[in-house]
C-alpha positions as CSV (number, residue, x, y, z in Angstrom):
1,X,98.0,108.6,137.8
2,X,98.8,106.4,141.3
3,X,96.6,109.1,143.2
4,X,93.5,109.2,140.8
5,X,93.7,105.2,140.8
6,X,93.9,105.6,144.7
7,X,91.5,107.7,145.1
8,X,88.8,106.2,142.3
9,X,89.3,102.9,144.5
10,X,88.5,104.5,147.6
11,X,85.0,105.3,146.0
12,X,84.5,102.2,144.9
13,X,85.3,100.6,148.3
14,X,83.1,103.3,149.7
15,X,80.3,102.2,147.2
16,X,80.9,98.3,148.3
17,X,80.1,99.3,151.6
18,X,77.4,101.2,151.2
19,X,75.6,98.4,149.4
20,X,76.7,96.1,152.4
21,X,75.1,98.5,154.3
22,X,71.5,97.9,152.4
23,X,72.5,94.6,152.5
24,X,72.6,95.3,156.8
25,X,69.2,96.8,156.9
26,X,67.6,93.9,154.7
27,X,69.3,91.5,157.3
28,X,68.1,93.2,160.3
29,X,64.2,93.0,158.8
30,X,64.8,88.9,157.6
31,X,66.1,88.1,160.7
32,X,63.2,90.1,162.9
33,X,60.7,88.6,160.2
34,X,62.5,85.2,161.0
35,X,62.6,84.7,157.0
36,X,65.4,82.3,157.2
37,X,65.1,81.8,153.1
38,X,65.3,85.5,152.6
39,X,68.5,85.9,155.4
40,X,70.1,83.0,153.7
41,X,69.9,84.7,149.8
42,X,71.2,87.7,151.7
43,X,74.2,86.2,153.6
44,X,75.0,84.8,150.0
45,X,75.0,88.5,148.5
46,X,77.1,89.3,151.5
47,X,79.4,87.0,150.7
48,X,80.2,88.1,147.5
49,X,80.7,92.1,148.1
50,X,83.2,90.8,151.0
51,X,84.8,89.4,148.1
52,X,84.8,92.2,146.0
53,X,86.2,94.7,148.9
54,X,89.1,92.0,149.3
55,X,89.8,92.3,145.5
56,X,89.3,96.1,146.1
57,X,91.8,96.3,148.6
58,X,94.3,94.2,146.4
59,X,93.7,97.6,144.0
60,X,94.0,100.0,146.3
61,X,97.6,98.6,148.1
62,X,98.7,98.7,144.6
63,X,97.6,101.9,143.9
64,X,99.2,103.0,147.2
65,X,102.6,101.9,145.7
66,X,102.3,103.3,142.6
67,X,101.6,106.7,143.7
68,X,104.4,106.5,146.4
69,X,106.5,105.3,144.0
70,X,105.5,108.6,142.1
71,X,106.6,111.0,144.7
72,X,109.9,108.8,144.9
73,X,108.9,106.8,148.0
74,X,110.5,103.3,146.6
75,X,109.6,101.6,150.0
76,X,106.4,100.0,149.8
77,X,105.1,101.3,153.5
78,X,102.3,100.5,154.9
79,X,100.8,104.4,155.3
80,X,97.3,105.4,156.5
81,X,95.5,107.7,154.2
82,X,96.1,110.6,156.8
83,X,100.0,109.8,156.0
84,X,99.4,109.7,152.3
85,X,97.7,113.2,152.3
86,X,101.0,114.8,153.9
87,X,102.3,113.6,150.6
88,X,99.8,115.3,148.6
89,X,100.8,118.7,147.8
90,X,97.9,119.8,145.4
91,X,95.4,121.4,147.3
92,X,92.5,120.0,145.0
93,X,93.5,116.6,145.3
94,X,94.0,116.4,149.3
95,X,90.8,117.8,149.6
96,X,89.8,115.0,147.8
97,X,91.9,112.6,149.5
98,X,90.6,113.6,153.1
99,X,86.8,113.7,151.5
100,X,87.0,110.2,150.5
101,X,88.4,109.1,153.7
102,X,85.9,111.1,155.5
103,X,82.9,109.4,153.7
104,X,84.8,105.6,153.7
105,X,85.4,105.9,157.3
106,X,81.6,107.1,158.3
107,X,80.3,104.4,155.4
108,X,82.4,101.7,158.1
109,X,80.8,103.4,161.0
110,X,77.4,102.9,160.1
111,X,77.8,99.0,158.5
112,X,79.8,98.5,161.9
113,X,76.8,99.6,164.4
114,X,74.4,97.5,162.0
115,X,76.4,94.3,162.3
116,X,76.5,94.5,165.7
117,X,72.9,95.3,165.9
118,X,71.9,92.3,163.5
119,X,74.4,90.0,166.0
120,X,72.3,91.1,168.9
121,X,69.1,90.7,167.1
122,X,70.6,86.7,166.6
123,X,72.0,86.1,169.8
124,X,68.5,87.7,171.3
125,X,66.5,85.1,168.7
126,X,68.4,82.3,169.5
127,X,67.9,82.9,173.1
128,X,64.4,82.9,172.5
129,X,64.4,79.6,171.1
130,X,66.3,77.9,173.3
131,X,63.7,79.1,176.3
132,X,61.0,78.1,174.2
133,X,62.6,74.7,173.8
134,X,63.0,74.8,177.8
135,X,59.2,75.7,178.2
136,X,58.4,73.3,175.7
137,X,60.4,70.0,176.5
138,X,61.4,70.6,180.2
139,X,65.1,71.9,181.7
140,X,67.9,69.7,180.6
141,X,68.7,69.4,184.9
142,X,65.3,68.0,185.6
143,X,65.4,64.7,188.2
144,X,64.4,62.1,186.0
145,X,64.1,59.5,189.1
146,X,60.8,59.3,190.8
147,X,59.8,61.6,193.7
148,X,56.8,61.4,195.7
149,X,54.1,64.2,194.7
150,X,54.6,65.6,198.2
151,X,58.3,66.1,198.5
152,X,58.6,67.9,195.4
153,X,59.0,71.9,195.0
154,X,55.9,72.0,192.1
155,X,57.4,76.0,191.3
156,X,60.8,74.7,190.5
157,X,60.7,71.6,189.2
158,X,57.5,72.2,186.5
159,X,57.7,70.0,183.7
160,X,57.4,71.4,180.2
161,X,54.0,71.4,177.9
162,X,55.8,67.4,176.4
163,X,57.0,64.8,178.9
164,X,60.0,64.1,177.0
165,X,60.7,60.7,179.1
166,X,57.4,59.5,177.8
């Protein structure tokens, strides 16, 4: 029973993912849309499969336990699912075992490579902004003391499209 439970939420946690994964791609296209309602309802949906994958996790340590506790492990260790197959001695259900953790740990991979993508696609927006602000107001280091027209270096020291000091 402890390794059908284990192994049923390892699916589901692989499931989760996978819909944080769609979840990933619809992020990547709101953020390059710059749809900030759509990113926000996303972030929202986000929010709650990180929830579920904590209350999945929950399930699956307890699982864990139960099944050690069927092979007469009465330790509650803290065993990766490698460990777990070694404990496994039905050929059937390792196989299944190792498939699961096969697919889980590619399902991570992938959702791993998209959040990092979408944080570059954020850090790469915000930059944007900020040197549109810069174009737009002027540099934050500008003199704001007079200068003669003739002692100034016109290249550096442009002002932006609005005279903030107005």
């Amino acid at each position: 029973m402890g390794l059908t439970a284990l192994i049923e939420f390892l699916e589901r946690l692989d499931e989760t993912h996978l819909q944080m994964l769609d979840l990933a791609a619809a992020k990547k296209q709101a953020i390059m849309d710059n749809k900030v309602e759509g990113l926000i309802e996303i972030l929202n949906q986000e929010s709650k499969l990180v929830k579920l994958v904590g209350q999945l996790e929950e399930q699956r340590a307890q699982a864990t336990y139960a099944f050690l506790q069927e092979v007469g492990i009465r330790s509650n260790l803290n065993l990766t699912l490698t460990e777990l197959s070694r404990l496994v001695f039905d050929p059937e259900d390792k196989a299944k075992l190792l498939h699961i953790q096969d697919q889980l740990a590619h399902t991570l991979d992938r959702l791993k490579k998209a959040n990092e993508l979408n944080q570059r696609l954020i850090e790469q927006s915000l930059a944007f902004i900020d040197y549109s602000l810069d174009l737009l107001v002027g540099r934050p280091n500008q003199d704001i003391t007079y200068q003669h027209p003739a002692n100034r270096d016109n290249a550096a020291r442009r002002p932006g499209f609005f005279d903030a000091r107005g």
